[in-house]
C-alpha positions in Angstrom: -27.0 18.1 0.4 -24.0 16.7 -1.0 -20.9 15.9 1.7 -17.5 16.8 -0.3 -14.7 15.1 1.1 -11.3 15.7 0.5 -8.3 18.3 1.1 -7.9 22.0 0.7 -5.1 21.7 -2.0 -7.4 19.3 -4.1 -8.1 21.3 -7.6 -10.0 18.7 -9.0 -12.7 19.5 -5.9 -12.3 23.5 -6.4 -13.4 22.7 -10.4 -16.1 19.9 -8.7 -17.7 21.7 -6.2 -18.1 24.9 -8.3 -20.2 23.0 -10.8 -22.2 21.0 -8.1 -23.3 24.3 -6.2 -25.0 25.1 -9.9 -27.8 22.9 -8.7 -27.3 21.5 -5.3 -26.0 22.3 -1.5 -22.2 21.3 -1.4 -20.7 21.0 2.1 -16.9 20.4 2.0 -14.9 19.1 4.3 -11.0 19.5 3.9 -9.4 17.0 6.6 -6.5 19.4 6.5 -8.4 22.3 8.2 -10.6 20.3 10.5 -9.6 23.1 13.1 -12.6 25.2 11.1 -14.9 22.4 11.8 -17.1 21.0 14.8 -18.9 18.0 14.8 -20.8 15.5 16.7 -21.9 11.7 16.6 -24.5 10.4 19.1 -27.1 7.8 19.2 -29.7 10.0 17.5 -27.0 11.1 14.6 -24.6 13.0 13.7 -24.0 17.2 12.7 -21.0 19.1 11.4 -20.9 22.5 11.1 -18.2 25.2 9.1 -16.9 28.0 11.1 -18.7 30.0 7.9 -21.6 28.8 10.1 -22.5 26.2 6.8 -23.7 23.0 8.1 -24.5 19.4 7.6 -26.1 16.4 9.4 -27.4 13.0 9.4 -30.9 14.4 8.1 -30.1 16.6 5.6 -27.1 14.5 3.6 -27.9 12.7 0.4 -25.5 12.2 -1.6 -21.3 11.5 0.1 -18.3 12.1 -2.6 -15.3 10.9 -1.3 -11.9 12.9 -3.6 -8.6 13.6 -1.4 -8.6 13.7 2.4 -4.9 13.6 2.4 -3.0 15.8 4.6 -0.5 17.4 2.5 2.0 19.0 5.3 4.2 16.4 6.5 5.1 15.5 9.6 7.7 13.1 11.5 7.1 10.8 13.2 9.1 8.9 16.2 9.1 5.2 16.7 7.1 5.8 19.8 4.4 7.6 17.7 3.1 11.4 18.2 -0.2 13.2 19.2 -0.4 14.4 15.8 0.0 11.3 14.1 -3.0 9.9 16.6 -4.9 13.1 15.8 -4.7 12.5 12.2 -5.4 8.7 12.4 -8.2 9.5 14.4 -9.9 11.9 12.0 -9.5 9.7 9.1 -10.9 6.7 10.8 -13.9 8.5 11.7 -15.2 9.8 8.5 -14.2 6.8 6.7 -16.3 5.0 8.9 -19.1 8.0 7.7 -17.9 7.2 4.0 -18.8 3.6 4.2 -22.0 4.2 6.8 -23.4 6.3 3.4 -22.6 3.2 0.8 -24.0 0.5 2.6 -27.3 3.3 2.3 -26.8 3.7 -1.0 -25.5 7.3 -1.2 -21.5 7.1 -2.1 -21.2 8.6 -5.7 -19.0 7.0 -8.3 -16.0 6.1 -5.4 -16.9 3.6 -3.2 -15.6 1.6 0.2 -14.5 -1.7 -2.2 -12.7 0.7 -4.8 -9.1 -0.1 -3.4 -10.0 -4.1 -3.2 -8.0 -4.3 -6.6 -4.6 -3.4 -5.5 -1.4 -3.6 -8.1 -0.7 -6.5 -8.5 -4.6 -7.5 -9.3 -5.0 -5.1 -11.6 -1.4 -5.9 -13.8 -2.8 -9.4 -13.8 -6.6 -8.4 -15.1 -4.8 -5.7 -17.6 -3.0 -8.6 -19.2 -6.4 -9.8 -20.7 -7.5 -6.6 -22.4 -4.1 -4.9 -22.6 -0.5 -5.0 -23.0 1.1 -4.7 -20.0 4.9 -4.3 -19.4 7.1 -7.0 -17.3 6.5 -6.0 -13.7 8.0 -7.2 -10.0 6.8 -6.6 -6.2 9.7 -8.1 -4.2 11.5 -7.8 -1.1 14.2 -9.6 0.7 15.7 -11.0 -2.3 16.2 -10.2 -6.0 13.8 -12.1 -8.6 15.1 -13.2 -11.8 14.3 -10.9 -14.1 14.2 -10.2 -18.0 17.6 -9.6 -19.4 17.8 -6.8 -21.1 15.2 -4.5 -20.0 15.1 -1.2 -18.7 13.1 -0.7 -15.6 11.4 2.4 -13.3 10.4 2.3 -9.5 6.9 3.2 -8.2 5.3 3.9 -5.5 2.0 1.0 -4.2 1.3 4.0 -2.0 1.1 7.7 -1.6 2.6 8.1 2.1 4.6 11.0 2.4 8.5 10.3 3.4 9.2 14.0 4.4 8.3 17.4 4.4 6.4 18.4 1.2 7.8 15.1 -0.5 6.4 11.9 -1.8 8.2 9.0 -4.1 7.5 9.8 -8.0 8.4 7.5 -10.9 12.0 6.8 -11.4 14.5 5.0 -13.8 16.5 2.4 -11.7 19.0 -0.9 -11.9 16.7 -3.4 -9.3 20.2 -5.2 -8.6 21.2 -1.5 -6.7 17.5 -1.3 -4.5 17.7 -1.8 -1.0 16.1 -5.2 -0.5 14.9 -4.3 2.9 12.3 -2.3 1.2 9.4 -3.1 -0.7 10.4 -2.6 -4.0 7.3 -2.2 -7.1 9.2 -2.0 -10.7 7.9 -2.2 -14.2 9.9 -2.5 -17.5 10.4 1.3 -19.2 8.1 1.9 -22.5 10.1 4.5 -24.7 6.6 5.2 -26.4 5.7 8.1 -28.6 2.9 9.7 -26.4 1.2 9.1 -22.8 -2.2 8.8 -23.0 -4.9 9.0 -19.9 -8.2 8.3 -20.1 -10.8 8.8 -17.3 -13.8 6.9 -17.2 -17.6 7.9 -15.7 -19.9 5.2 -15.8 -19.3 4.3 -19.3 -18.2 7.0 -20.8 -14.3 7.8 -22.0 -12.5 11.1 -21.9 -9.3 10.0 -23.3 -5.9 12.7 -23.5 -2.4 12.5 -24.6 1.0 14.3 -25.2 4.1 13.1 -26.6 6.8 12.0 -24.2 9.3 14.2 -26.2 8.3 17.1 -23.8 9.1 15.7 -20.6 12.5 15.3 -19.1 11.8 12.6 -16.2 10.2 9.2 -16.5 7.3 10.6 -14.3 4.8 13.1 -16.0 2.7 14.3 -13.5 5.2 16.6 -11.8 6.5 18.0 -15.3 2.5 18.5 -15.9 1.6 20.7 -12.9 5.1 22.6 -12.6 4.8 23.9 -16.4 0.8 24.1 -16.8 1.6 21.1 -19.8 -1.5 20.9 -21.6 -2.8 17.5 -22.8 -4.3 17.2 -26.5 -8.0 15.2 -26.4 -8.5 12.3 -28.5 -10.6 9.6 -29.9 -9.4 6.0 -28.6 -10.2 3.3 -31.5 -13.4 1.6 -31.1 -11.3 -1.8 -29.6 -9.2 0.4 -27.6 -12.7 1.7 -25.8 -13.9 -1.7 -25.5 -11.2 -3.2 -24.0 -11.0 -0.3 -21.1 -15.2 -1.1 -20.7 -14.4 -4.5 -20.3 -11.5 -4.1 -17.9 -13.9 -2.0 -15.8 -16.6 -4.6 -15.9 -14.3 -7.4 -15.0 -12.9 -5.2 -11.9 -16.4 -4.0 -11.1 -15.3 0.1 -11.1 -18.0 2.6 -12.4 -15.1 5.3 -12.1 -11.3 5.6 -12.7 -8.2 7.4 -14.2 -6.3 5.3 -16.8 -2.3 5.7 -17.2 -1.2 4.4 -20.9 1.7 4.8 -22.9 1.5 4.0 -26.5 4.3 2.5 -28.3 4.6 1.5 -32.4 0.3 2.2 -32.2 -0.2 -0.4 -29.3 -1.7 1.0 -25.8 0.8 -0.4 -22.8 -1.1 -0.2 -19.5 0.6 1.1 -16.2 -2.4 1.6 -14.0 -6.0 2.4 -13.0 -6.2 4.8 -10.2 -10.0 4.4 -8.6 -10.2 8.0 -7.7 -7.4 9.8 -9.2 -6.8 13.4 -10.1 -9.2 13.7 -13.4 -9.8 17.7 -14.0 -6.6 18.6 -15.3 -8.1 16.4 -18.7 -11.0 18.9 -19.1 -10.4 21.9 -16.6 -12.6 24.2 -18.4 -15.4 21.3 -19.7 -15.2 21.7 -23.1 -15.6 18.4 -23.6 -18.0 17.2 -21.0 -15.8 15.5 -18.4 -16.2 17.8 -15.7 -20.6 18.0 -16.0 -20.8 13.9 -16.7 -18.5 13.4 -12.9 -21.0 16.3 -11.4 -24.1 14.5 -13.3 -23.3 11.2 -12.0 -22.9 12.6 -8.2 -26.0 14.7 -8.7 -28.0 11.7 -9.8 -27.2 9.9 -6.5 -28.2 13.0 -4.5 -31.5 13.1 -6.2 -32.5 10.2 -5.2 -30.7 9.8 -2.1 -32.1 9.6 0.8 -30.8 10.7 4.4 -29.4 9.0 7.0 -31.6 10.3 9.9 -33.7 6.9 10.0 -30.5 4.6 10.2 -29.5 6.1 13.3 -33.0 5.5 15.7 
C-alpha cells in the first residue's frame, strides 16, 4: 500500500492518487483533516485508520510519497504560543519522523528526508555552473552593495503563512526601502520573452512555457491558477537538457520543478523546488508526466517492503 501524504487542497495529489489507485492501494493522509483519522504508534508498530473505515499500518505499507502536508487555514499566533500551533507542530513532527523512518528502509518515492539540504543560496551558487543565473542577495541588518542599475523582485526562502488565507508572492521592489529587520531574499528582474518550467522524474524532462506578455504581476503562479492560464509544451535544446541533468546530478535530486525565464534565447534560472506543484504542466497526461511520477512511485512500492520487521 502506498501512504499519500499531503493536504486536502493539494490538486497535484487529486490528479496522483487517481492514477495510482489504477494499480495499487492509495491511503491518503491530509494533515488538514487529521480530525477523520486515528492512529497509533507502539513498540510492536504502528496503524492509521480513515473514518471511511480505509486503513494502513506498519505491515501493510510499501511504498511512502511525501507532496503537501501544509495546513492551508491560517492561524495567529501569540508570542506565548497556542494549543493549536502545538497541535499542529505536533502532527507534523510525527509523521515526518514516519517519512524518514520509510527512507532510511528504502521506501520514500522520488522526495526524500535530504531533499531540502540544498537550500537557496546552494542552489544559485550550483546554477551558476550550468546556467545563467541573475544577481541575487540574502541580507539582513544592513544593505549590501549592490549592482547599479538593476531592477530587482522580493521572494520568499519559505512558504509560512503571514495571515489568513495569505502567503508572500514575488514582487518588484527598491532593496534601499526593505525593512532591514527582516530577512530580505532579492534577485535582479529578467524582462524575458517567456517563463519556462520544466519538471524532472528521474531523468526525464517535461518542459512548459508561456510568454510573460500575459501576465500582469512579476509572480506567475497566482495569475496561472486564478485564470486556468494554460502553458504550451516544448522541446528544451539538447544542451539546455543536459545542463538541467547535470545540475540534478551535482545536487543529487532524482525529482524537481524548474523555474526559468528565457531572455534573447538564453535560459535564466530562478529556482529548483524539490517537490513542487508539477500537475498543472500535464493535468490530463497527454504527454506522460503524470504516468512517469506514478511509475516511479509504483516501482518503489513493488519492491518495497514493509515496515513490520523494523519495529520487533
Amino acid at each position: 500500500m502506498i501512504f499519500l501524504y499531503t493536504c486536502s487542497q493539494d490538486v497535484t495529489s487529486d490528479i496522483l492518487a487517481a492514477k495510482l489507485a489504477a494499480e495499487a492501494e492509495v491511503f491518503r493522509f491530509d494533515i488538514d483533516r487529521n480530525s477523520d483519522y486515528v492512529w497509533s504508534f507502539g513498540p510492536d508498530g504502528w496503524s492509521c485508520a480513515h473514518s471511511s473505515g480505509r486503513r494502513i499500518s506498519s505491515s501493510s505499507i510499501r511504498c511512502f510519497h511525501l507532496r503537501k502536508p501544509m495546513f492551508m487555514e491560517g492561524i495567529d499566533v501569540p508570542a506565548q504560543g497556542c494549543l493549536e500551533n502545538w497541535r499542529r507542530k505536533e502532527l507534523q513532527t510525527l509523521f515526518k519522523n514516519l517519512f524518514d523512518e520509510c527512507d532510511r528502509a528504502g521506501m520514500a518515492a522520488l522526495v526524500h528526508s535530504d531533499c531540502d539540504k540544498w537550500g537557496k543560496p546552494a542552489q544559485m551558487r550550483i546554477a551558476a555552473r550550468h546556467f545563467r543565473v541573475p544577481e541575487w542577495r540574502i541580507f539582513g541588518g544592513s544593505l549590501p552593495e549592490l549592482p547599479q542599475g538593476k531592477d530587482w523582485v522580493v521572494k520568499s526562502l519559505a512558504q509560512t503563512m503571514i495571515g489568513a488565507g495569505k502567503c508572500f508572492l514575488v514582487r518588484e521592489a527598491d532593496p534601499a526601502t526593505l525593512d532591514l529587520s527582516y530577512p530580505w531574499f532579492i534577485q535582479e528582474k529578467v524582462d524575458g520573452e517567456e517563463e519556462v518550467s520544466a519538471a524532472y522524474v528521474e531523468g526525464r524532462i517535461f518542459a512548459s512555457s508561456i510568454s510573460r506578455a500575459v501576465f500582469g504581476t512579476v509572480d506567475s503562479r497566482l495569475e496561472t491558477f486564478r485564470r486556468n492560464l494554460k502553458w504550451t509544451p516544448v522541446e528544451l535544446p539538447g544542451a539546455e537538457e543536459a545542463a538541467i541533468r547535470a545540475f540534478m546530478a551535482e545536487i543529487g535530486l532524482s525529482f524537481g520543478r524548474f523555474d526559468f525565464i528565457r531572455k534573447d534565447g538564453v535560459l535564466n534560472f530562478l529556482e529548483v523546488n524539490p517537490n513542487g506543484q508539477w500537475a498543472w504542466l500535464d493535468v490530463n497526461d497527454e504527454r506522460g508526466l503524470v504516468s512517469a511520477v506514478a511509475e516511479a512511485i509504483l516501482a518503489v512500492e513493488r519492491r518495497g517492503r514493509s515496515l513490520e520487521d523494523r519495529w520487533r
